[in-house]
PAZAGU-497682 format. One record per residue (C-alpha): residue number from 0; residue in three letters; chain; x, y, z. Coordinates in Angstrom, 1 decimal. Each point is the difference from the previous one (the first is absolute). Layout:
BEGIN
{nr: NUM | rest: ALA | kette: A | px: X | py: Y | pz: Z}
...
This chain:
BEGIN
{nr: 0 | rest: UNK | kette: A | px: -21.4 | py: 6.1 | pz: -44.8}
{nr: 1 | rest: UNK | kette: A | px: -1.2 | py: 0.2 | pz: 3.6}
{nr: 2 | rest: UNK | kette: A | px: -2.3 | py: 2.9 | pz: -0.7}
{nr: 3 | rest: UNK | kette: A | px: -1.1 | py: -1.3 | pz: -3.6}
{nr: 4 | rest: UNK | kette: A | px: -1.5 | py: -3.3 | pz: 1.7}
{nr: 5 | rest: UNK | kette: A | px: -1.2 | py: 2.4 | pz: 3.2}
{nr: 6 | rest: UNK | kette: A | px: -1.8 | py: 1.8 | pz: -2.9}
{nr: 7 | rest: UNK | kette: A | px: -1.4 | py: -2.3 | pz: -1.4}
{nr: 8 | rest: UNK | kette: A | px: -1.6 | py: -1.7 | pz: 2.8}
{nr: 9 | rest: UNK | kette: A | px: -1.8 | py: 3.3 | pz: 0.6}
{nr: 10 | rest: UNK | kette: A | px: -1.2 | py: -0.8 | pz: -3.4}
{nr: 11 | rest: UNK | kette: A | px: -1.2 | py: -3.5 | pz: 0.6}
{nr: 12 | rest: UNK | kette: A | px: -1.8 | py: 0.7 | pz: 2.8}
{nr: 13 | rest: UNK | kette: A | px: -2.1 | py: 3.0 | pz: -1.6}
{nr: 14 | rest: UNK | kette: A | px: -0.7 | py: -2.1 | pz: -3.2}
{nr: 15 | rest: UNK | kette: A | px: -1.8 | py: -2.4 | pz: 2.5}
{nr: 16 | rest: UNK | kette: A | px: -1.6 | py: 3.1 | pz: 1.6}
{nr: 17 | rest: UNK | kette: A | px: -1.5 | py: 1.1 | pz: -3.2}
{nr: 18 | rest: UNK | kette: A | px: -1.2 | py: -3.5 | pz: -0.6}
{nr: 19 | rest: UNK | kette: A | px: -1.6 | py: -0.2 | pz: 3.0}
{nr: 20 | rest: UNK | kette: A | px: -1.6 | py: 3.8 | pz: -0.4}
{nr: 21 | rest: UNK | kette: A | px: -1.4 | py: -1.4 | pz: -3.3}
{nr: 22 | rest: UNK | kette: A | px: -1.3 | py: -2.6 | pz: 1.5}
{nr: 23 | rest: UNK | kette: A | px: -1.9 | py: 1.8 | pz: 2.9}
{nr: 24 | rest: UNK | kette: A | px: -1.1 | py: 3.0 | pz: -2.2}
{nr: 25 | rest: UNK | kette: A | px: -1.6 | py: -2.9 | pz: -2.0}
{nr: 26 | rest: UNK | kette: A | px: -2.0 | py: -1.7 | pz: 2.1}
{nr: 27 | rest: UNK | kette: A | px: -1.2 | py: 3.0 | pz: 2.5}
{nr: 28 | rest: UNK | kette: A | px: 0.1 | py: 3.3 | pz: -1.5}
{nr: 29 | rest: UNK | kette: A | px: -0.5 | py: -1.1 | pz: -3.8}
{nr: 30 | rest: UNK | kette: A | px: -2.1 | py: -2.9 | pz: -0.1}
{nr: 31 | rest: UNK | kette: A | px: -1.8 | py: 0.3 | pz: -3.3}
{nr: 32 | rest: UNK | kette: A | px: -1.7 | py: -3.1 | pz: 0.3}
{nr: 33 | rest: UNK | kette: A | px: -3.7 | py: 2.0 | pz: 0.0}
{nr: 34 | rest: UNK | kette: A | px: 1.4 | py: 1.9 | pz: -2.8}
{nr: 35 | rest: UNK | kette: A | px: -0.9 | py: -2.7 | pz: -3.0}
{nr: 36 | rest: UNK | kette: A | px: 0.5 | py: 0.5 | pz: -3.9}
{nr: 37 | rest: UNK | kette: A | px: 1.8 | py: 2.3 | pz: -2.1}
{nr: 38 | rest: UNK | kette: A | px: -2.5 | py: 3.0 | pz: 0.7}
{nr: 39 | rest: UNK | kette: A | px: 0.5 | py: -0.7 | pz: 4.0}
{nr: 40 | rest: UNK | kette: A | px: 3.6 | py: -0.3 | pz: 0.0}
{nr: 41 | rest: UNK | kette: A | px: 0.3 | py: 3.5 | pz: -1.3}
{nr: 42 | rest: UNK | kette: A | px: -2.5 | py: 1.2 | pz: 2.7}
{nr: 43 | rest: UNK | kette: A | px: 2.3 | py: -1.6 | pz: 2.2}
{nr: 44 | rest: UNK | kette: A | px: 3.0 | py: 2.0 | pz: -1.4}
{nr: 45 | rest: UNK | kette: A | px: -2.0 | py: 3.1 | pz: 0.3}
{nr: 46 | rest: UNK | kette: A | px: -0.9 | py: -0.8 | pz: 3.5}
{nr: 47 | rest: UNK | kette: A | px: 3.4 | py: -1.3 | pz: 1.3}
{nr: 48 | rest: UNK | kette: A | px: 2.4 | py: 2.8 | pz: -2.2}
{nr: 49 | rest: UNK | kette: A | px: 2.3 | py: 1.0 | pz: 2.7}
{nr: 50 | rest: UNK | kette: A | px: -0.1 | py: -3.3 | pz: 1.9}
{nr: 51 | rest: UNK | kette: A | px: 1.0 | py: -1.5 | pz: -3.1}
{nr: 52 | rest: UNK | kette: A | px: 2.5 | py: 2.8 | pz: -1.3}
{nr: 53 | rest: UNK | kette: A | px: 2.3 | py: 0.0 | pz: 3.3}
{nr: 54 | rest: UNK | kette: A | px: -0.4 | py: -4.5 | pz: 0.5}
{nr: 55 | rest: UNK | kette: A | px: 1.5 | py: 0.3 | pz: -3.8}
{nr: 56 | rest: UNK | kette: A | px: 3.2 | py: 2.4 | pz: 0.4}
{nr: 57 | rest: UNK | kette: A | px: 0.8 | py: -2.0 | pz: 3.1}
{nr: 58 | rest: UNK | kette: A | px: -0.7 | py: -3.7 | pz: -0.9}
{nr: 59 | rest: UNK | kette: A | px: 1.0 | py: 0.3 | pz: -3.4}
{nr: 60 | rest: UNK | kette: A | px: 2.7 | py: 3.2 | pz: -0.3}
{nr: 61 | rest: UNK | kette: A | px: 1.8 | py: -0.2 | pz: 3.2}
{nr: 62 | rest: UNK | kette: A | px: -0.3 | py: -3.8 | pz: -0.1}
{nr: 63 | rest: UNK | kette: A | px: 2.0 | py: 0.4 | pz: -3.1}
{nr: 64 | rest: UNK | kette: A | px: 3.0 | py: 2.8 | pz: 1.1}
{nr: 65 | rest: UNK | kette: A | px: 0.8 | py: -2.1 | pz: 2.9}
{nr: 66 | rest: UNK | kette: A | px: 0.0 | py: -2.9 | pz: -2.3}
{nr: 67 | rest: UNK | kette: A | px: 2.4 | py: 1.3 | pz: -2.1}
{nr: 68 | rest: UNK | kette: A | px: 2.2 | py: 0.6 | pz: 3.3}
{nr: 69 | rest: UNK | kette: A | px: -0.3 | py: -3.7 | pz: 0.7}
{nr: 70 | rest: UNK | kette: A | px: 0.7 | py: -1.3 | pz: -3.1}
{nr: 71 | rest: UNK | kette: A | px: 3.4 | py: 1.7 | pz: -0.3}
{nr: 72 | rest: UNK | kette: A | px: 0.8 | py: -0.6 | pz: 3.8}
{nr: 73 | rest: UNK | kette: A | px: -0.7 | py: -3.9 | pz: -1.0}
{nr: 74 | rest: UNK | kette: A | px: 2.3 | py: 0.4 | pz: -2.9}
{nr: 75 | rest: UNK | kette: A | px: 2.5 | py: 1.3 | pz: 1.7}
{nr: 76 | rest: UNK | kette: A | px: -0.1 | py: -2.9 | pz: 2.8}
{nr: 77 | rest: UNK | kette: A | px: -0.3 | py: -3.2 | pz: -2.1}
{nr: 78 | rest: UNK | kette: A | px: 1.6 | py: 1.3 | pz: -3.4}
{nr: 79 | rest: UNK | kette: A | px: 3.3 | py: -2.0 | pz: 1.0}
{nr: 80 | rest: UNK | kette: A | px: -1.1 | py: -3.5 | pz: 0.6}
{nr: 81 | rest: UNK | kette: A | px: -2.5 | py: 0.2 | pz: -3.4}
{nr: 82 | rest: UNK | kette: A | px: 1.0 | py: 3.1 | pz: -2.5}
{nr: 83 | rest: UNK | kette: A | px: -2.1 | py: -1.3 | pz: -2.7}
{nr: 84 | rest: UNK | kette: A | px: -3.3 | py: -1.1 | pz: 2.0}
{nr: 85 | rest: UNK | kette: A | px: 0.1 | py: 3.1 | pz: 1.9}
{nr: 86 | rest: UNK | kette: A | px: 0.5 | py: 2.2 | pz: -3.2}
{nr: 87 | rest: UNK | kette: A | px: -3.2 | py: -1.9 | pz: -1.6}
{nr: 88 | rest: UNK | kette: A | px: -1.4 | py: 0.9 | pz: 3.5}
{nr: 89 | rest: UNK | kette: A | px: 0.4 | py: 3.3 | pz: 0.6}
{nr: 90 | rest: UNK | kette: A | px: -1.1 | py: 1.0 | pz: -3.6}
{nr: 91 | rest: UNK | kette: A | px: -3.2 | py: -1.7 | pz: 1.0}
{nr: 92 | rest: UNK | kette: A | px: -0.5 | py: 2.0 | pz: 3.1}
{nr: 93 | rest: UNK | kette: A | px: 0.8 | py: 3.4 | pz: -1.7}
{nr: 94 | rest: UNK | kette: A | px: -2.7 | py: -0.9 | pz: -2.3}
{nr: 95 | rest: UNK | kette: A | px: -2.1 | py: -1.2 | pz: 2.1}
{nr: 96 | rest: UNK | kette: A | px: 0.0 | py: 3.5 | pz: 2.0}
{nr: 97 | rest: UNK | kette: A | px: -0.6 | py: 1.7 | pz: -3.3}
{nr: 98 | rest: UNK | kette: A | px: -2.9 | py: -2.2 | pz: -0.6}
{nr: 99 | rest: UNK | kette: A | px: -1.7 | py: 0.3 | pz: 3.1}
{nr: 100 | rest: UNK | kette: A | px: 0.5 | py: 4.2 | pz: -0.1}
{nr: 101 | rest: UNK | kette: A | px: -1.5 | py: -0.4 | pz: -3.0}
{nr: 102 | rest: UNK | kette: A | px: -2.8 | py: -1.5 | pz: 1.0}
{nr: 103 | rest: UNK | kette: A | px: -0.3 | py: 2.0 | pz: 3.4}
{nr: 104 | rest: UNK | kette: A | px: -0.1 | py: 3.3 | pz: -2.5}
{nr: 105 | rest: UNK | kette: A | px: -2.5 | py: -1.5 | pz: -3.0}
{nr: 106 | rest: UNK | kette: A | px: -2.5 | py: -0.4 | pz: 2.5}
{nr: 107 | rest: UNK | kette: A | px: 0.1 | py: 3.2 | pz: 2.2}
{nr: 108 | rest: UNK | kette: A | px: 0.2 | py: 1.9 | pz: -3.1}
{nr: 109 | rest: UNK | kette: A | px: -2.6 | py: -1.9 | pz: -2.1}
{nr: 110 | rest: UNK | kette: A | px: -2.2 | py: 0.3 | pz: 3.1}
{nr: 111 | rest: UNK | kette: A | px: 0.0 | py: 3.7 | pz: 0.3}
{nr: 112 | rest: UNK | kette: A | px: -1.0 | py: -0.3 | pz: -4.2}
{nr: 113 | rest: UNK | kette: A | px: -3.0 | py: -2.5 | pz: 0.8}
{nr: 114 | rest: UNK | kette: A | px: -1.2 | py: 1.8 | pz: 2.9}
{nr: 115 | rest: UNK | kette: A | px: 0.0 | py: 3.2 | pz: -2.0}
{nr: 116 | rest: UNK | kette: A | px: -2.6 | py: -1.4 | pz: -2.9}
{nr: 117 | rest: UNK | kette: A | px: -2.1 | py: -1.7 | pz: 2.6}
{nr: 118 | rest: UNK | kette: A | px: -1.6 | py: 2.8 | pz: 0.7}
{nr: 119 | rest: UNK | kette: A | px: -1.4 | py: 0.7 | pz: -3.3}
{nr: 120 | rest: UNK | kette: A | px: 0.0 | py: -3.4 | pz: -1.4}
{nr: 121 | rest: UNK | kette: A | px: 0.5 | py: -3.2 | pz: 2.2}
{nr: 122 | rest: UNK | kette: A | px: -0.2 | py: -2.5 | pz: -2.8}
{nr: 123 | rest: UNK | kette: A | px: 2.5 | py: 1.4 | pz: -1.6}
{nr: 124 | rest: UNK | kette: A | px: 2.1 | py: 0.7 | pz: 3.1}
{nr: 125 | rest: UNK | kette: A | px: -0.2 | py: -4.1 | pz: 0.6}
{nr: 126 | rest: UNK | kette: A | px: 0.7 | py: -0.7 | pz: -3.5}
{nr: 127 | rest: UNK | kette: A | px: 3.5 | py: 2.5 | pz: 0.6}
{nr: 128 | rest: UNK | kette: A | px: 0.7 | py: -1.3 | pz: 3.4}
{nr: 129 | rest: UNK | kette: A | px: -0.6 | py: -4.3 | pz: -1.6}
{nr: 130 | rest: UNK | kette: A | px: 3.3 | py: 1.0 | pz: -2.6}
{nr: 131 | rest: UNK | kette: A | px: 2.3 | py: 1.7 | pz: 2.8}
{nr: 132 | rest: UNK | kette: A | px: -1.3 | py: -2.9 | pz: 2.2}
{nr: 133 | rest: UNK | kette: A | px: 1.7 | py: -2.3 | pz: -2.1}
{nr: 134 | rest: UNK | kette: A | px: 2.9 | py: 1.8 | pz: -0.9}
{nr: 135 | rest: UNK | kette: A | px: 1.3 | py: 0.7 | pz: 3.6}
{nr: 136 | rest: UNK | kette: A | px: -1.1 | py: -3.7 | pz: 0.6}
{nr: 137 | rest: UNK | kette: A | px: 2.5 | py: -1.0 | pz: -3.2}
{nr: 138 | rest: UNK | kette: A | px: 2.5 | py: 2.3 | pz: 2.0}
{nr: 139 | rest: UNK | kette: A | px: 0.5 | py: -0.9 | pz: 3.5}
{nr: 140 | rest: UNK | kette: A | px: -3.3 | py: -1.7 | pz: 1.3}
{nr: 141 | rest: UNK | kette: A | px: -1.0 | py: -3.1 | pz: -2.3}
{nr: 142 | rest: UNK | kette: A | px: 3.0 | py: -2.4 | pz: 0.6}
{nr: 143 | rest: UNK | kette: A | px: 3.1 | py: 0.2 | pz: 1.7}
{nr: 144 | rest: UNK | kette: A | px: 2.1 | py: -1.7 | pz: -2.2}
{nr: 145 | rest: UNK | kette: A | px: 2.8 | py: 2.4 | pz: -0.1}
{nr: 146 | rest: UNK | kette: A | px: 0.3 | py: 0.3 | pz: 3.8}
{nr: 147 | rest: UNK | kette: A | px: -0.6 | py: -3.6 | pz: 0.5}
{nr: 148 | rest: UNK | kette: A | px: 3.6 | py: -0.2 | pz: -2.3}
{nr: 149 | rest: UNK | kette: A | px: 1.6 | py: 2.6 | pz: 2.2}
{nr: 150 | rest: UNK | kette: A | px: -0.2 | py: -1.8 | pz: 3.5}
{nr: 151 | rest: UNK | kette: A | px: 0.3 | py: -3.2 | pz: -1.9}
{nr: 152 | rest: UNK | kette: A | px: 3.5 | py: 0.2 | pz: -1.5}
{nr: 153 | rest: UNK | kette: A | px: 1.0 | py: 2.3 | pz: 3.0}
{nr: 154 | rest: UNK | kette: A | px: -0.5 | py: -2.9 | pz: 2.8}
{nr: 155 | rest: UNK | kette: A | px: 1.2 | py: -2.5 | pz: -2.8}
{nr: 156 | rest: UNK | kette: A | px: 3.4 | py: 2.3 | pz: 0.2}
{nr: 157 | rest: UNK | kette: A | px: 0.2 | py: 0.1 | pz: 3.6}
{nr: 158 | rest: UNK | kette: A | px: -0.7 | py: -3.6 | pz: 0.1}
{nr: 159 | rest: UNK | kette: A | px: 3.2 | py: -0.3 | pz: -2.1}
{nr: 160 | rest: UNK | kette: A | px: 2.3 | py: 2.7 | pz: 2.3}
{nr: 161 | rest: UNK | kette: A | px: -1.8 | py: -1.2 | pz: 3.2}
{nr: 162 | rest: UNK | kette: A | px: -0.5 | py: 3.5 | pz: 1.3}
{nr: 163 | rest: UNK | kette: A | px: -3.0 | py: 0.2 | pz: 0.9}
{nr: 164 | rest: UNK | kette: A | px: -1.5 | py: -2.6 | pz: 2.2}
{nr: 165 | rest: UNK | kette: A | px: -1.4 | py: -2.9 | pz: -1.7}
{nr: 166 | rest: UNK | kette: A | px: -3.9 | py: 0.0 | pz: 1.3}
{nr: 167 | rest: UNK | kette: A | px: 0.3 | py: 3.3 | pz: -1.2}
{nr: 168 | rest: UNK | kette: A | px: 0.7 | py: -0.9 | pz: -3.6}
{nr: 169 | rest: UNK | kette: A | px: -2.1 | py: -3.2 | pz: 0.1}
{nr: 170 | rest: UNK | kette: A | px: -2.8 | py: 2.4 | pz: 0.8}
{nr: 171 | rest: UNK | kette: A | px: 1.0 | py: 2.1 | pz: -2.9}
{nr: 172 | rest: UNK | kette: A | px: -0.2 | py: -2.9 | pz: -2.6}
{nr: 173 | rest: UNK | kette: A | px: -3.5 | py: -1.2 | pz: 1.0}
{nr: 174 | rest: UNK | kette: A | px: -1.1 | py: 4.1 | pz: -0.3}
{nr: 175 | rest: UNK | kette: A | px: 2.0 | py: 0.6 | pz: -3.4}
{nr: 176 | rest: UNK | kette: A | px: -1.7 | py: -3.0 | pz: -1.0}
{nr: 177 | rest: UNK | kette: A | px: -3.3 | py: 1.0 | pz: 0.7}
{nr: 178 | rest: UNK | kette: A | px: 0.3 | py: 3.2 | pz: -1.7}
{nr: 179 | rest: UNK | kette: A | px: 1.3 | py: -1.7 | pz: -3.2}
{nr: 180 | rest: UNK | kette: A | px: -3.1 | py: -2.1 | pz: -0.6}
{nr: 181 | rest: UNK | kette: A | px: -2.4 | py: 2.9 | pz: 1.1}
{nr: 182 | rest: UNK | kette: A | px: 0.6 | py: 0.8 | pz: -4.0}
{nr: 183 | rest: UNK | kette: A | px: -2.7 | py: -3.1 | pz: -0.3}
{nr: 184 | rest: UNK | kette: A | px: -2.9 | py: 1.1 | pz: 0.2}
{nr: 185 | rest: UNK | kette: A | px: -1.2 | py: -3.6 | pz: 1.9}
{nr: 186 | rest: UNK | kette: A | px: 2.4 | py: 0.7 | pz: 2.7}
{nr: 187 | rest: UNK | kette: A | px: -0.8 | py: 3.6 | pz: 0.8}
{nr: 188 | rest: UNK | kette: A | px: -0.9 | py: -0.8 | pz: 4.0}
{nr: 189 | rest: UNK | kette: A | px: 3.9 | py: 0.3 | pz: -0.1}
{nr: 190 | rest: UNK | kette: A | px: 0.0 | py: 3.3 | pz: 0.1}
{nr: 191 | rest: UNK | kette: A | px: -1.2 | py: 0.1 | pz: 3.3}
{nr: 192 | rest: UNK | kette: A | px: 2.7 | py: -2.6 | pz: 0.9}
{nr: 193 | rest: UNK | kette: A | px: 2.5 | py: 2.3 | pz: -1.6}
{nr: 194 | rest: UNK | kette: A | px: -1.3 | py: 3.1 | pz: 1.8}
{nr: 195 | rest: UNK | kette: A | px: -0.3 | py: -1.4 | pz: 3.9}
{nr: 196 | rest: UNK | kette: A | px: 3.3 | py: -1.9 | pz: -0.2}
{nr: 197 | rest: UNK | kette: A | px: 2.2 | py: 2.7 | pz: -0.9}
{nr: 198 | rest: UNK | kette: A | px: -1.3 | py: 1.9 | pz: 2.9}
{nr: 199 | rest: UNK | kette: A | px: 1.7 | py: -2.8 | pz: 2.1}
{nr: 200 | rest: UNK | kette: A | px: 3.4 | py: 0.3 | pz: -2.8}
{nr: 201 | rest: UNK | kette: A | px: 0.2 | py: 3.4 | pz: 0.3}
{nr: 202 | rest: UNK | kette: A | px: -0.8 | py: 0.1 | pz: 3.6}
{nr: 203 | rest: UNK | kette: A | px: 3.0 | py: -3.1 | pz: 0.5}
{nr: 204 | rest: UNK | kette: A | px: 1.9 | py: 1.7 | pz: -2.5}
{nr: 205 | rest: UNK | kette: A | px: 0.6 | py: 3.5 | pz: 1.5}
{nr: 206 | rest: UNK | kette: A | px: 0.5 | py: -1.8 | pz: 3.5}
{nr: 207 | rest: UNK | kette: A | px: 3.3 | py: -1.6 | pz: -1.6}
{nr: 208 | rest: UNK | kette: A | px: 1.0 | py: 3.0 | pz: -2.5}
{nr: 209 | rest: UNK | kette: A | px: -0.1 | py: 2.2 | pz: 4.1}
{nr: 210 | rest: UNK | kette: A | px: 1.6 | py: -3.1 | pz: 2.0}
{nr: 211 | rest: UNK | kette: A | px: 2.7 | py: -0.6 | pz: -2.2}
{nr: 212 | rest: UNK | kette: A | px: 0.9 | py: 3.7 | pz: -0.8}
């Protein structure tokens, strides 16, 4: 159990790492705001295509392998004091990885497609690039609905068994929250809510999973 929890506090703490890579890559490295309108955006792909390819398998793929790991390390620690709440839980999170590879692997692979037909026909290659857009948007990047459910009903169940500390869940219901209603479009600023305050969850999170094991 001891190395389970140990585990998965490695795993906490690189889930915030990869949030916080995201976040960095972003605003420094890829910072398409000169790159405006469908046409520009590919140029930006075509400019940024190894930047972008290696930010993806990190943020997105690794983000969701050690996810996994934490999922199942959570299930295993509060599955006692809620079966039921953390079975609804960890199904979420397990999906939730899937989504997110999914969405990590429609864009690095639709981006090597686009950037191929730019350089014959651009139009088309932003007309391409507008469908997979939305597709890996649908996937992993539009709302966070499904991950909002996972670290909701996981700090409702450790609420419940007490075994985590209880600013930790509290912290857990305001984020799960906010990544429920990012699925309306009026409240989509909470993605950004959702985003910075799991680095701080994950970040507390792992600090517990390593104490207590």
């Amino acid at each position: 159990m001891d190395k389970v929890q140990k585990i998965g506090g490695v795993a906490a703490l690189l889930e915030a790492a990869a949030y916080i890579v995201g976040f960095l890559l972003y605003f420094t490295l890829l910072d398409s705001s000169d790159y405006v309108g469908p046409v520009r955006n590919v140029a930006f792909l075509v400019d940024h295509e190894v930047t972008l390819y290696i930010g993806n398998l990190f943020i997105y793929v690794v983000f969701s392998v050690f996810l996994v790991v934490l999922t199942l390390a959570l299930n295993e620690r509060l599955k006692t004091g809620a079966p039921l709440v953390m079975q609804t839980a960890t199904a979420f999170g397990l999906i939730w990885a899937g989504l997110v590879i999914a969405s990590g692997m429609v864009f690095n692979i639709g981006m090597s497609t686009v950037i191929g037909l730019h350089a014959d026909d651009p139009a088309h290659a932003a007309t391409v690039w507008l469908a997979i857009a939305a597709v890996q948007e649908g996937l992993g990047g539009g709302n966070e609905i499904v991950g909002g459910l996972w670290i909701l009903l996981l700090s409702y169940a450790a609420l419940r068994s007490r075994d985590l500390p209880k600013a930790l869940n509290l912290l857990g219901v305001v984020i799960g929250f906010a990544g429920v209603f990012t699925v309306v479009p009026a409240f989509e600023v909470l993605t950004a809510v959702f985003g910075l305050g799991q680095i701080v969850w994950f970040v507390w999170l792992g600090a517990v999973m390593l104490r207590g094991a």
